[in-house]
Every structure is written in C-alpha cells, then in structure tokens.
N, C-alpha and C positions, 0 to 999 in steps of 0.2 A: 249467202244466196237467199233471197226472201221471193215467196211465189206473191199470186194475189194475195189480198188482206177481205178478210172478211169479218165482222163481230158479233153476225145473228147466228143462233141455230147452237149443236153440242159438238165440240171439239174434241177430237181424240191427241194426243199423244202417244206418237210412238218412238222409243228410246233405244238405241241398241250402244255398244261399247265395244268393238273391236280391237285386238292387240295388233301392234303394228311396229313390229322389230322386236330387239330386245327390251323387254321390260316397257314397252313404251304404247299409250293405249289413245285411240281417237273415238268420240261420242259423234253423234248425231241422231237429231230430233226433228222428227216428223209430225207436222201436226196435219191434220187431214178435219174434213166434216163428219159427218155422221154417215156418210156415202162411200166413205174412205179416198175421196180427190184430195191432194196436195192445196193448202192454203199457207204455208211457209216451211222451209228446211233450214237448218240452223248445223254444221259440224265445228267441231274445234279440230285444232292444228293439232300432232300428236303430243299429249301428255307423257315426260318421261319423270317420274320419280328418281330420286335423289338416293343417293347411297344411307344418307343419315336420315332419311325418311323413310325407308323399306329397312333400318333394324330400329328406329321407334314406333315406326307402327305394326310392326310384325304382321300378325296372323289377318289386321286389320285393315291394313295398307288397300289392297284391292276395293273395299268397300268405302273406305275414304275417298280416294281417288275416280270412281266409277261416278260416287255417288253427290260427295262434296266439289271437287275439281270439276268433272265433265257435264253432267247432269245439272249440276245447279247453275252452272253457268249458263248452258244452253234454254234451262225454262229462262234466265234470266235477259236474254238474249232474242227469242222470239217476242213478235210482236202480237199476233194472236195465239195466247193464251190457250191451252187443253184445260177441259172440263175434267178428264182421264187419261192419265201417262201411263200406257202399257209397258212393257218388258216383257223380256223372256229370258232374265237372266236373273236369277233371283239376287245377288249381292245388289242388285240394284235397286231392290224394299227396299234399302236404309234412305234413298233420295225422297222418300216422303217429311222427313222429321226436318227436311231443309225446304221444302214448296209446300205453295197452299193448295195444291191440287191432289185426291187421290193419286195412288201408286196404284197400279195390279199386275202381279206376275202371271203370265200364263202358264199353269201346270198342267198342260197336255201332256198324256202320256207321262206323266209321275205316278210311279205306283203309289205311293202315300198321298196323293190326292183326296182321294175316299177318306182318309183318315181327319179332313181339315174340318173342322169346328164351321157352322153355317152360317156365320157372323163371319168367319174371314173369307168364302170365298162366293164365287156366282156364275150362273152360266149366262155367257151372253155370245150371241152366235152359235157357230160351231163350239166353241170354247170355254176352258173354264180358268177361272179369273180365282187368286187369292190375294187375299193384301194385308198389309203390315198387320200384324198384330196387338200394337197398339196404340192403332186408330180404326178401330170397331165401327165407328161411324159413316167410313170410306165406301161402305158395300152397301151402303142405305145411297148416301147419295150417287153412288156409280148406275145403282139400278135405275132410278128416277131417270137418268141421263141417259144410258143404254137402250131407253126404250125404243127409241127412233135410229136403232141401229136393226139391220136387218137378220133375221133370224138363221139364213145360210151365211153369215157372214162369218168368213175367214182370218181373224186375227193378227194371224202368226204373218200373211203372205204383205201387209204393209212395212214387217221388221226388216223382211227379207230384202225389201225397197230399200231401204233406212241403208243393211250393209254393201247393197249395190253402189249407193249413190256415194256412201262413204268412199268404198273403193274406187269408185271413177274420180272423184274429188283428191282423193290424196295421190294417185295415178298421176294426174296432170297437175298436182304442184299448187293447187287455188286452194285448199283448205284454209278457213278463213277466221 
C-alpha cells in the first residue's frame, strides 16, 4: 500500500513488529512528514522462522528477524525514504547497522532512561529518544532534523497507527 510520494521536507519513520500466531511476526512502516501525515505505509506478510533458525540463532533470533528480515526489507521497500526510523521496541536498535537512516527508541517511561549517556539520547517532542550505541553520530543528526517537528508532539501515538493498520491489513488477507 503506497500513500502520496513526496521528497521535500524531514521524514519520520515509524517501525513497529507485531507477533502474529505462533512464532510468526509481521513489520510495518510508516513514514509520515514532519506533521506526522501519512506519505507511504509499507507491511510485510507474516515472518515465520524456521525450526533450524530459532536453535542457530538462539537468544538472537528475535533481533535478526525484527531487524534483518522485517525492518530492512520494509526501508527497502518504501519509496520515500525517513530522515528517522522511530521504534519502541528496543530489539529493533540493531536495524540501524543494516539502513542508512538513524534508528531511535523511544524510552518513555524506562526507568534507566536518566541513566543514558547524552550522546545516545534526545528529547524531541513529548518524548525521549535513545539510539544505537554505536553510531553516536545518529543524535547529531536526528536533532538537526527534529527541529521542524513540533514541540507537543506525541511520538509513540503514530506506532499505534503503524499496529492498527497492521492489524486491519492482516485481518482482511492483503498484506503485501
């Protein structure tokens, strides 16, 4: 499902990964402008791992699969491009080390938030934002980009979009 296309202005990404049966998990990606309006939605079909892939990748399987399978597909997939791929689930950091795009989790409401080093995180909106660890440079360039985001801006409430649309989409059979 692709909305309008647009290529001026700062693009968000928003990422979410929901399970969906046994073992088996569907992504979708929102990319919005700086307004937070829809300029393309992108889901995958559900992902089911493999028997002989959930005992070689053990503990790591989840963040393979979230991050390499769903997520890199889906940047790969849209047509206009995020300046900044949000999340709110953190196994989904590791999809930075496969796009050229920052990553940022949203740690709302994480008690060790306060504890996060000022190079990984930022407040933009309502919200505060951490990213990968090592790519330091992601929070330089998120801020530069965030600026033309609005300061009551709500984050978290585009994810929520993201697993609606998932669920109506896998609902009626068109995940695509």
């Amino acid at each position: 499902m692709a909305g309008p296309k647009s290529n001026s202005g700062f693009h968000l990404g928003f990422l979410r990964v929901v399970e969906v049966g046994d073992d088996a998990f569907a992504g979708g990606l929102l990319v919005t402008n700086h307004l937070g309006r829809p300029l393309e939605f992108q889901c995958t079909t559900p992902v089911r791992p493999n028997r002989t892939q959930a005992i070689l990748y053990g503990p790591t399987l989840k963040p393979f699969v979230w991050s390499e399978l769903i997520g890199k597909t889906l940047h790969a997939r849209v047509d206009v491009k995020p300046q900044l791929i949000l999340v709110d689930q953190p196994a989904l950091l590791e999809l930075r080390e496969h796009v050229p795009a920052p990553v940022a989790c949203l740690v709302d409401g994480d008690p060790r938030s306060s504890e996060l080093a000022d190079v990984t995180r930022l407040q933009v909106g309502r919200n505060l934002l951490r990213f990968h660890t090592e790519f330091p440079e992601d929070r330089d360039i998120a801020a530069a980009g965030v600026e033309r985001v609005s300061a009551d801006a709500d984050l978290l409430e585009p994810l929520e979009r993201v697993t609606e649309a998932l669920r109506e989409t896998l609902r009626s059979g068109s995940a695509a």
